[in-house]
N, C-alpha and C positions, 0 to 999 in steps of 0.2 A: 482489671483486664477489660479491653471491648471488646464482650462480646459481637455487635453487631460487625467490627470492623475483622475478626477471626470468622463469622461464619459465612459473608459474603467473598473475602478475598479466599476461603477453604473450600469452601459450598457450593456457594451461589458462584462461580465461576468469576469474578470480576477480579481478573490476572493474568497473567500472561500466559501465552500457550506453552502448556508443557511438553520439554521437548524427547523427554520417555515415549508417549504412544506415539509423538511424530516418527519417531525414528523404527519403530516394532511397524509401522505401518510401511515404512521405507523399502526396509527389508523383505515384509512379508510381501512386496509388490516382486520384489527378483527372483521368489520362488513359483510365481502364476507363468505359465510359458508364454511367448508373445506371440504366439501364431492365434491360442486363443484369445486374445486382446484384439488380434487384425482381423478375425472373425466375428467381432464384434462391433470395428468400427460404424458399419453402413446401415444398421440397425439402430445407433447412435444416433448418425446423422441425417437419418429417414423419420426422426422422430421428431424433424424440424416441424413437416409437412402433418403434422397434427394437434399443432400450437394454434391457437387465435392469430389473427391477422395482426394485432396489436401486437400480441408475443411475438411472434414473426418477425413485424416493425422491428422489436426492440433488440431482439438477439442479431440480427442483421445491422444493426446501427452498433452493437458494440463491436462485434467481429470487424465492420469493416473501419471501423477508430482505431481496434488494435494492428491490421493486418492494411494500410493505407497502399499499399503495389493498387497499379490499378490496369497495369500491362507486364506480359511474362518480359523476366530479364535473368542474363545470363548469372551463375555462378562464379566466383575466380577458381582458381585453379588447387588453393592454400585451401577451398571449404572440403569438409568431410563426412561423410555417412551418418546416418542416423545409428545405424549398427555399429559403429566405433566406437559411441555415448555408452559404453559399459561402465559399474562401479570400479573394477578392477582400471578400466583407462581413464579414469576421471580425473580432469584436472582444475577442478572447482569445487568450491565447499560442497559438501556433502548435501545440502537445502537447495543448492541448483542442479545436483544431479539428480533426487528423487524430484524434486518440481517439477521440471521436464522429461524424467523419465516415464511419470505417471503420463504423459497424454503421447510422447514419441513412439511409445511399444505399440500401439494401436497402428502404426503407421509400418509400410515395406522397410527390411534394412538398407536397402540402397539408397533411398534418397539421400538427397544432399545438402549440407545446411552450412551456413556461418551459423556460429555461437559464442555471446563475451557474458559471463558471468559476471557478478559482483556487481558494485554502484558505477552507473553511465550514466553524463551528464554530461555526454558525446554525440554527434551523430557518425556516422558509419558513410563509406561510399560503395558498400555494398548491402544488400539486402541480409541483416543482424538479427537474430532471437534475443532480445535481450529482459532484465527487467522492468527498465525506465530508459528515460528520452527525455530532449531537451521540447521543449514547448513553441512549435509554432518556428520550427528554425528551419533555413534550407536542410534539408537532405532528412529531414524528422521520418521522411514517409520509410526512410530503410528503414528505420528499425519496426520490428514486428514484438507486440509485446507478452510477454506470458505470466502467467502469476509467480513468480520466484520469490525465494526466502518470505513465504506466507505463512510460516509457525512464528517469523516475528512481527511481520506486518501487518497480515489480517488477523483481527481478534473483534468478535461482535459479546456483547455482554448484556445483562439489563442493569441500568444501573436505577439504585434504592432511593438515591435523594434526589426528588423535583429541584426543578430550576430556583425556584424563587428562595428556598431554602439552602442556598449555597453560599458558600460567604463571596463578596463582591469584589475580592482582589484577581488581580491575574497572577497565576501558579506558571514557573517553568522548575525541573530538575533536567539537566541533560549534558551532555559535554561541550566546554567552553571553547577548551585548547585547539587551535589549528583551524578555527572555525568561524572568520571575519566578524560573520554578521550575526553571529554571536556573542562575540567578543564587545563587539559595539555595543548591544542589545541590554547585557549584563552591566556592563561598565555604566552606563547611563540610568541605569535604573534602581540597579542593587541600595536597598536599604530606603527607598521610598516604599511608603505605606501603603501605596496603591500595589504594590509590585510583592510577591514571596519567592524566591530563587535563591537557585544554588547553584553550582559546578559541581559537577559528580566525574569530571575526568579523573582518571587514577594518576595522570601526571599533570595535577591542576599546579598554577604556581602561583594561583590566589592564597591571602590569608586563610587562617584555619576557619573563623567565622565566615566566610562563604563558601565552604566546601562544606562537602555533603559526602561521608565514604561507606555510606552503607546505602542501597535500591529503596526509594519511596516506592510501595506498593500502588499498584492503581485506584485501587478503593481510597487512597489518602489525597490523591487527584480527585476526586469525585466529589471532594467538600468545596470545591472551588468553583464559582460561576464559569469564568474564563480561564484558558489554558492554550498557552503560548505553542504551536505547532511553529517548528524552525526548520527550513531544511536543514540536512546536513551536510554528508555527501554528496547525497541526489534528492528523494522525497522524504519528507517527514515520515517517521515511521510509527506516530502517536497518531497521524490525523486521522485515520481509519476510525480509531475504538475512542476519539472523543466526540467525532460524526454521530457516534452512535448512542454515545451518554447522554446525561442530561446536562449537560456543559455546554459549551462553547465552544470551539476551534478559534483561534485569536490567531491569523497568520499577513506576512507581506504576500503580495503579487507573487504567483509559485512562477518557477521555473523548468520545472522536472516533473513529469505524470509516468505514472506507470498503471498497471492494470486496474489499479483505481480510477483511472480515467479524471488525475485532479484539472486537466483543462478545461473540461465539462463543466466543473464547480462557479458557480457563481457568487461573486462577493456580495457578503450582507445578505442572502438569502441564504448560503449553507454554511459561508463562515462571516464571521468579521472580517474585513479585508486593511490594513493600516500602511502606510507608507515605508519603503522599503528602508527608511533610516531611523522609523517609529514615532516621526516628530507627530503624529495627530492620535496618538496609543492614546495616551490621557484620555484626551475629548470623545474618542469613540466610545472606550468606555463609561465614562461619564452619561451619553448619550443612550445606551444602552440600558442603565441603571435607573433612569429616568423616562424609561417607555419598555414597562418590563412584557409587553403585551408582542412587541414589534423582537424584544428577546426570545420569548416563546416561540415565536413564529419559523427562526429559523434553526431551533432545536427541532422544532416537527418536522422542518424541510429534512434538514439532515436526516435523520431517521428514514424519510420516505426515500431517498437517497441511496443511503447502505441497503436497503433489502433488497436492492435489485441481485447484490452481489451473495445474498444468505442463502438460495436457493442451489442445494448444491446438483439437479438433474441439470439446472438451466447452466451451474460451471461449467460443467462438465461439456453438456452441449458446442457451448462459446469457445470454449478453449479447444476443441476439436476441430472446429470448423476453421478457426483462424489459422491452426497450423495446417488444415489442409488450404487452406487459400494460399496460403504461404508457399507451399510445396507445389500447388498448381499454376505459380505463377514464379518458382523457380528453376523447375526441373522440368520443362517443356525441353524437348531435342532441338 
């Protein structure tokens, strides 16, 4: 048995969030009344004004990345109350209704909101809550972003094995099916030396040698220098917790950010960045392999990166402000 590989993935946290206390948290949030919640917003948000000017800076830069209005504009007529947003009226998975239920209760029931749960890789023509957005496209600035399905997206860890002691192939497990630039990805590389992959879709219709029907644990990612971040739907939902290892993020040009703010990221300082059809995959890591100092460098980055997001007074903060910037530049008479 490994040991080491049973007491990190059991113990030492390096797994995925379990979704038992997310959900006892969920719950135990519908039994706090929301009046004392609203009682407590401006106490919240008055605790801006006793941050560093630098903190300041930086909560103010991410509120107004996630919340881009930058003049009040009207509502349609199809948006509806923040007080509607009950468990009993919910008409989205259960992770978008505690997500945003946790910072809405702070707020009056009347306000008024558009809301699309689930993966967008859309923009909107009206001003949206959503959890991602396309990158840099007209109409990006409607959507307003929030941390949604964050029991399966954000996961910060510490991970056991240094960089240099990883083995130097690039790792993917993830689903293949229905998913181009995957399909591409896979097909061109499967069973090169350089490359360890599988397909783990339940309705893969590759041979049985490249499926995979049982979940690699992350600890089993964690031996691999580089690990292929794809999007899928919308954002990768690996590249958070491999930002944060002692790995690599190995991704194309993204196209979709969400509260991670992946537009922010820059290539080759916080991931590898490779051409969106992987023809230069080889050579970058080659190059990588061979300047393992300039590898390092952007494991640190990354790291300095994720901890903006580990603070959780300062979530809290950010996500309050933005939904009220939201609400103060939708719900003007």
């Amino acid at each position: 048995m490994d040991w080491k590989r049973l007491y990190y993935s059991t113990f030492g946290g390096v797994r995925k969030n379990l979704h038992f206390p997310y959900y006892v948290h969920g719950f135990a949030m519908l039994a706090i009344p929301r009046q004392l919640k609203r009682s407590q917003r401006e106490q919240v948000l008055r605790s801006f004004d006793r941050l560093s000017s630098e903190a300041q800076e930086n909560v103010l830069r991410r509120v107004n990345y996630y919340c881009q209005l930058e003049q009040p504009v009207s509502l349609p007529e199809q948006a509806t109350t923040i007080g509607d947003h009950t468990y009993r009226n919910k008409r989205c998975p259960s992770v978008y209704f505690f997500d945003s239920y946790e910072w809405l209760r702070y707020f009056p029931k009347d306000l008024r909101w558009m809301f699309a749960p689930g993966d967008v890789a859309h923009t909107f023509d009206t001003p949206t809550i959503a959890k991602s957005r396309p990158i840099g496209q007209p109409l990006t600035f409607n959507t307003t972003l929030l941390n949604m399905d964050k029991v399966r997206h954000f996961m910060f860890f510490r991970d056991p094995i240094p960089l240099q002691a990883k083995k130097t192939q690039v790792f993917f497990r993830g689903a293949i099916t229905g998913k181009p630039q995957r399909v591409h990805f896979f097909d061109t590389f499967y069973g090169h030396p350089l490359f360890d992959l599988k397909d783990t879709a339940r309705d893969s219709t590759y041979p049985e040698a490249q499926r995979q029907r049982h979940e690699t644990i992350i600890y089993d990612h964690l031996h691999y220098r580089y690990i292929m971040s794809l999007q899928g739907n919308d954002v990768a939902s690996n590249l958070k917790w491999i930002m944060n290892s002692n790995s690599i993020a190995v991704a194309p040009k993204m196209t979709t950010e969400s509260w991670f703010m992946e537009g922010t990221l820059k290539p080759n300082e916080h991931y590898i960045e490779i051409q969106p059809d992987f023809s230069d995959i080889e050579e970058r890591i080659a190059y990588y392999n061979d300047h393992p100092t300039e590898a390092q460098d952007i494991v640190d980055n990354a790291h300095a990166y994720c901890r903006q997001f580990q603070d959780a007074r300062t979530e809290k903060l950010v996500s309050l402000m933005t939904l009220d910037k939201y609400f103060r530049m939708t719900n003007e008479e």
